[in-house]
C-alpha positions in Angstrom: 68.1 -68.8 197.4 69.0 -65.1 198.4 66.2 -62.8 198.7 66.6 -59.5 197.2 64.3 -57.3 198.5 65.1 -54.2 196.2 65.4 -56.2 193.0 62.0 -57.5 193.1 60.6 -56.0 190.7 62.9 -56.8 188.4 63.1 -59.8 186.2 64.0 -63.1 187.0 66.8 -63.4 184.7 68.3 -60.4 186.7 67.9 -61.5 189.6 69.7 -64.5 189.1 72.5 -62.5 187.6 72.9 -60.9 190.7 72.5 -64.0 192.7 75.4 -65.2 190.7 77.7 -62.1 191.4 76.8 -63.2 195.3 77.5 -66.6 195.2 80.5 -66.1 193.6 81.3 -63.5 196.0 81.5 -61.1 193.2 79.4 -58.4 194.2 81.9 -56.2 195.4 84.5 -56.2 192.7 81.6 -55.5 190.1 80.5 -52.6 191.7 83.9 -50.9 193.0 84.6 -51.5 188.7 81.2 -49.9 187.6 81.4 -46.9 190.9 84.8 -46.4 191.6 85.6 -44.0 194.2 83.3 -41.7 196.5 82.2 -37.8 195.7 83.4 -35.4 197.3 80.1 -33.5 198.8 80.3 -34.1 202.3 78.1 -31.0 203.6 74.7 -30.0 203.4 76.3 -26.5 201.8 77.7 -28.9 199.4 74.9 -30.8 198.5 72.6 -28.0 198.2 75.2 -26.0 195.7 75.3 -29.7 194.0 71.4 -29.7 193.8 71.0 -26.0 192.5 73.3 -27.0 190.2 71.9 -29.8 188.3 68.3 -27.4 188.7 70.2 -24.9 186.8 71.2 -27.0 184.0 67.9 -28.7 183.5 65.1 -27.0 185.1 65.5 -23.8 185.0 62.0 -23.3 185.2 61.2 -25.0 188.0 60.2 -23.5 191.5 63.4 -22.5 193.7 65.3 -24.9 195.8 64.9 -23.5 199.6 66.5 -26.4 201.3 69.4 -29.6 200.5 70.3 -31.6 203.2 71.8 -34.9 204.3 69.4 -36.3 206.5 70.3 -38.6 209.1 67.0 -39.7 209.9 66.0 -41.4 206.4 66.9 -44.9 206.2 65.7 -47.8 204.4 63.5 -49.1 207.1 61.1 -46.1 205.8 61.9 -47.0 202.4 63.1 -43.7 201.8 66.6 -43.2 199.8 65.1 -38.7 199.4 62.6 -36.4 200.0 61.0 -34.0 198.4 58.7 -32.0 200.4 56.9 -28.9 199.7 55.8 -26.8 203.1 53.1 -24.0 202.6 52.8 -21.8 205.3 50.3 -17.9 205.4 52.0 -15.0 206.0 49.9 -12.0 206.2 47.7 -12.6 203.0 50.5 -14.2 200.9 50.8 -18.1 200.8 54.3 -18.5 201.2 55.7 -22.2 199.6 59.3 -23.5 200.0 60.4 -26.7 198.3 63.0 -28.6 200.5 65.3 -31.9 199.1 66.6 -34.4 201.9 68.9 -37.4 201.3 69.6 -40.1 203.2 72.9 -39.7 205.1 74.2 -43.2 203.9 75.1 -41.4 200.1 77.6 -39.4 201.9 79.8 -42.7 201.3 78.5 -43.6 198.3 79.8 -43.5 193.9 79.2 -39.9 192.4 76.5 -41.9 190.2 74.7 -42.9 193.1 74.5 -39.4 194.8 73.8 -37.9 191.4 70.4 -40.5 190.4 68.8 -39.5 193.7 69.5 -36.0 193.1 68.4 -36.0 189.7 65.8 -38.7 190.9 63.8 -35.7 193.5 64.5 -33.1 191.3 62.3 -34.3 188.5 59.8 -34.5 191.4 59.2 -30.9 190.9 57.6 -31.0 187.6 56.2 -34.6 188.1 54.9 -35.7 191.0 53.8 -39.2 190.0 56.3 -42.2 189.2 54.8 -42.0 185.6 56.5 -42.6 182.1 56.9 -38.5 181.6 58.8 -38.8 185.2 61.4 -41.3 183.9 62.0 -39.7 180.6 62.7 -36.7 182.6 65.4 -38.5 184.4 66.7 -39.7 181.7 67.1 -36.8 180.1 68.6 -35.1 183.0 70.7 -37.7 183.6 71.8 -40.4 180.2 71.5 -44.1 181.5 69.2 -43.8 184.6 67.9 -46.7 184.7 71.1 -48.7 184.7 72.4 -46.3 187.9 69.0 -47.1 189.2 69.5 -50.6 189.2 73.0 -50.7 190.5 72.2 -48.6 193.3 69.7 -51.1 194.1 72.7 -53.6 193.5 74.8 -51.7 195.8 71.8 -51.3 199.1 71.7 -55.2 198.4 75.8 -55.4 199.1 75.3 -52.9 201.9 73.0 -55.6 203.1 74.8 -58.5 202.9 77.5 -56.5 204.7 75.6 -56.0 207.3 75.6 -52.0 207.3 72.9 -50.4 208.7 
């Protein structure tokens, strides 16, 4: 039996589906039909025009983006797919806060979906902190069918596995 460490918490039945798709040697073909292609932002310019982007569209009223990058240092073995980090530093008498978003370097290869959930995924991180029901339904709402991208990207770290990719 395969273990599939980023589909645990998901139901048995699913996890067997999936287990199916490998033994069948499957797993490929149904994600290159669901996530054809690759996107086309390859710099951290890119990515952070990307980001202020999708802030633009849906929250406007959020605080400003400072910093989008690809970050070569996040990698699974940290359990880290993006960052959201908020650095606070004094100047004079003012408290000076800037909001920076890093994703891991591997989604430079990966389906416009894929890029787009974590994106959308540390965004709503900036008006909910907590993985909570309001922080789903916000990325949801900033991006229709989350939850399935969710999954598939999940899928798609499990292929990576079995490919041996680091």
């Amino acid at each position: 039996m395969t273990t599939l460490k980023y589909l645990q918490a998901y139901p048995a039945p699913l996890q067997e589906q999936v287990r199916q798709l490998i033994a069948n040697d499957q797993l490929s073909a149904y994600l290159e039909q669901r996530y054809p292609g690759r996107h086309a932002v390859q710099s951290d310019k890119a990515l952070y025009a990307y980001a202020l982007a999708l802030k633009q569209e849906h929250l406007r009223n959020a605080p400003a983006i400072d910093k989008v990058l690809f970050d070569n240092r996040l990698d699974l073995t940290h359990r880290a797919l993006g960052l959201h980090t908020t650095i606070s530093r004094v100047q004079g008498g003012n408290l000076k806060s800037k909001k920076e978003i890093r994703i891991a370097a591997l989604f430079k290869e990966a389906a416009p979906a894929f890029l787009r959930m974590i994106v959308v995924h540390e965004l709503a991180h900036f008006k909910e902190s907590d993985h909570n029901k309001a922080f789903y339904k916000l990325c949801e709402y900033m991006m229709p069918g989350y939850h399935q991208v969710e999954f598939d990207l999940r899928v798609y770290l499990t292929w990576r596995d079995l490919q041996g990719k680091p």
